[in-house]
C-alpha positions as CSV (number, residue, x, y, z in Angstrom):
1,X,40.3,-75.1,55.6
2,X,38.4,-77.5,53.8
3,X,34.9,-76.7,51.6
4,X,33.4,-79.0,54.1
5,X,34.5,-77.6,57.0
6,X,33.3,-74.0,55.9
7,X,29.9,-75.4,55.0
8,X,29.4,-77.0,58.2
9,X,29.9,-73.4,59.8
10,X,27.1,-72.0,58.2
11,X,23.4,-72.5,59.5
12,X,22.4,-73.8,56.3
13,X,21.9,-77.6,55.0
14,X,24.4,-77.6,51.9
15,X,25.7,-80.1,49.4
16,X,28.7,-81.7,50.5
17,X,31.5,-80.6,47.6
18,X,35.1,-81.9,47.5
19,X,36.0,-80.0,44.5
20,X,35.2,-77.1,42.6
21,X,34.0,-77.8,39.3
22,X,35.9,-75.6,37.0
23,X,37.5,-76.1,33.6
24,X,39.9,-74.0,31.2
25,X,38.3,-73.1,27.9
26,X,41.8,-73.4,26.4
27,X,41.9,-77.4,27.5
28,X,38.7,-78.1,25.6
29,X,39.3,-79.0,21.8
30,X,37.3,-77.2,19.4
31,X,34.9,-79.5,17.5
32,X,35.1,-78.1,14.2
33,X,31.9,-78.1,11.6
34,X,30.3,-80.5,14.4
35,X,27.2,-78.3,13.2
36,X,27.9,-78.2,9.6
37,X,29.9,-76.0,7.7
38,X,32.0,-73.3,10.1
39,X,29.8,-73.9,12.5
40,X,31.9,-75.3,15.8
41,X,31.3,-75.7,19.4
42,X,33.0,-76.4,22.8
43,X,31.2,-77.8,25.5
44,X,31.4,-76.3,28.5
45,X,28.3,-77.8,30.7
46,X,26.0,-80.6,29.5
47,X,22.9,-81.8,31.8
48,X,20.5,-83.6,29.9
49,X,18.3,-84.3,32.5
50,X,17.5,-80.7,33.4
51,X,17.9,-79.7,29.5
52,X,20.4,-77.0,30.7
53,X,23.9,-76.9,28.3
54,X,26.5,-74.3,28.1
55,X,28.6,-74.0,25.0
56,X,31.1,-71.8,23.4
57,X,30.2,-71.3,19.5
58,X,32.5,-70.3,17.1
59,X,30.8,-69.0,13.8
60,X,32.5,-68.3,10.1
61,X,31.5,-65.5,8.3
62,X,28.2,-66.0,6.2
63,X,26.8,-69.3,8.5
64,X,23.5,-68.9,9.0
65,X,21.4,-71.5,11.5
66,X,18.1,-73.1,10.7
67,X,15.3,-70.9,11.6
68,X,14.3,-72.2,15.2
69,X,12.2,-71.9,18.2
70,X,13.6,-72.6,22.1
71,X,11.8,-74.1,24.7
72,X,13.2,-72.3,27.0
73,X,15.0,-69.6,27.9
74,X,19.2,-68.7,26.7
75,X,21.6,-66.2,27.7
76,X,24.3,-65.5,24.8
77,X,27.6,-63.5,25.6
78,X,29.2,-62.5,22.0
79,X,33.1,-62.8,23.1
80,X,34.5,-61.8,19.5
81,X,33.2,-60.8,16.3
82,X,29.1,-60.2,14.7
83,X,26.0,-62.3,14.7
84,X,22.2,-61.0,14.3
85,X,18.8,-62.6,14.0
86,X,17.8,-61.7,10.4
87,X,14.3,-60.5,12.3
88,X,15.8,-57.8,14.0
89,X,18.8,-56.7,11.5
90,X,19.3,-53.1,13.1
91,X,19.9,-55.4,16.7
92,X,23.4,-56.7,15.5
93,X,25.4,-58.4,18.4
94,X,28.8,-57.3,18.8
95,X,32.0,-58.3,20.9
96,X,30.6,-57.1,24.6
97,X,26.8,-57.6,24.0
98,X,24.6,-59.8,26.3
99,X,21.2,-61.5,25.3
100,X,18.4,-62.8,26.6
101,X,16.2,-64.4,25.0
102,X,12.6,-65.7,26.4
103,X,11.4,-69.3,25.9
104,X,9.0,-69.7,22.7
105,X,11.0,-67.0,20.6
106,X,11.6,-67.7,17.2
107,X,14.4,-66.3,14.6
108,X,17.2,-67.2,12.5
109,X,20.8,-66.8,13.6
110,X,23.1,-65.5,11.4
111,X,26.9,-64.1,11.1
112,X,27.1,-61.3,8.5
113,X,29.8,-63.0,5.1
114,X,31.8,-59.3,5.2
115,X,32.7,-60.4,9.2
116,X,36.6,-60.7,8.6
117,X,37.2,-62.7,11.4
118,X,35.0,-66.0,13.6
119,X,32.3,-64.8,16.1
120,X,32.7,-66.4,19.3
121,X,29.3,-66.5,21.5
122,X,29.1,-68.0,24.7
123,X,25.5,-69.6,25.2
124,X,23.8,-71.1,28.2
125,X,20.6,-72.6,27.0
126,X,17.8,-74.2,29.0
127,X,15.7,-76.7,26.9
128,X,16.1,-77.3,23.2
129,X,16.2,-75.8,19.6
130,X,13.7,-77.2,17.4
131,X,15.1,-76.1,13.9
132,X,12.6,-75.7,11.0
133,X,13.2,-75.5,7.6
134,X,12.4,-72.4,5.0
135,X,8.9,-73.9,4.3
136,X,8.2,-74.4,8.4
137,X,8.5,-78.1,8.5
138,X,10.3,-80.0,11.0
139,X,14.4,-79.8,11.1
140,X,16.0,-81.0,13.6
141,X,16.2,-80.7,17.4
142,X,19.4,-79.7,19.2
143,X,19.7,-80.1,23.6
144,X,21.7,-81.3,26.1
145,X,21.3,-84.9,25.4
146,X,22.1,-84.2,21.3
147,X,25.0,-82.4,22.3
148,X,26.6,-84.7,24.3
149,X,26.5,-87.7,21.4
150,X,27.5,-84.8,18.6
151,X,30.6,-84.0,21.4
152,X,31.7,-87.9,21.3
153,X,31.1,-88.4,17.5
154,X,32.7,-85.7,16.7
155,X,35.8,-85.7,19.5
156,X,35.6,-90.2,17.7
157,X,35.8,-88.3,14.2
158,X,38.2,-85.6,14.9
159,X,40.6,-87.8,16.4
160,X,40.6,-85.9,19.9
161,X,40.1,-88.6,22.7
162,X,37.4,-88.1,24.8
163,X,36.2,-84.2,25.5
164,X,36.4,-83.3,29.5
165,X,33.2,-80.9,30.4
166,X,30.8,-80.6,33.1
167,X,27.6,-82.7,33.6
168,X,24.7,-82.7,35.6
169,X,23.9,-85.4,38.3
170,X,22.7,-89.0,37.4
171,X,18.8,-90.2,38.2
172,X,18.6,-93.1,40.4
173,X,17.1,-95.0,43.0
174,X,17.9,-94.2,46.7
175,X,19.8,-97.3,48.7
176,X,16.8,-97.1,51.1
């Protein structure tokens, strides 16, 4: 039995799917300092047009992220090793811990130098970071559509061929 033909046994108008969409974290390369020093990502799910992207971090010990504030909302699922926001240092993330964290917060990410091995953090993030610097002035901004240029500069760079992932549907017209 087909995907279609279980969907059309429902009472329920579904999209029609021919696939499922599902990738192996193994068969992604890891894009190494694509964030700056020991700071490395694999795309899992990039949709710039609803801002929503899905990555798997990996952190060396002692990186620490701009300070930064999300527009939306992000879920992060710490896999391996320690991260904390240096606001709330007796909240340390550990292997096993789950986050949520509301749109419009604000902190710093950092991964504590005595770690002894990467941290590894799955994140699905809806919107963007907008990174400021020590003094509060405009860094950078980091989303779906950055991501997917830093993923083909840095897969270009790297050497790696092009980097398989998941996207989000395309805007266009109707035929009608």
């Amino acid at each position: 039995m087909t995907a279609v033909q279980t969907a059309s046994k429902v009472p329920v108008v579904s999209l029609p799917q021919t696939e499922l969409l599902t990738l192996n974290v193994n068969d992604i390369p890891l894009l190494k300092d694509a964030l700056g020093p020991g700071i490395s990502f694999q795309p899992l799910f990039l949709d710039p047009e609803m801002g929503i992207w899905s990555i798997l971090g990996t952190f060396a010990p002692g990186v620490e992220l701009p300070i930064h504030l999300h527009t939306g909302g992000v879920h992060g699922y710490t896999l391996k090793g320690k991260w904390l926001y240096k606001e709330y240092p007796d909240q340390p993330q550990t292997a096993g811990s789950y986050l949520y964290e509301p749109a419009s917060s604000v902190h710093t990410f950092a991964v504590p130098p005595t770690n002894i091995e990467d941290t590894v953090v799955l994140f699905v993030i809806n919107g963007a970071n907008v990174g400021f610097t020590e003094d509060g002035q405009f860094h950078s901004v980091l989303d779906a559509v950055t991501v997917q240029k830093l993923t083909e500069q840095c897969a270009e760079a790297q050497g790696l061929g092009p980097v398989k992932y998941l996207t989000g549907g395309t805007a266009k017209y109707t035929t009608g």
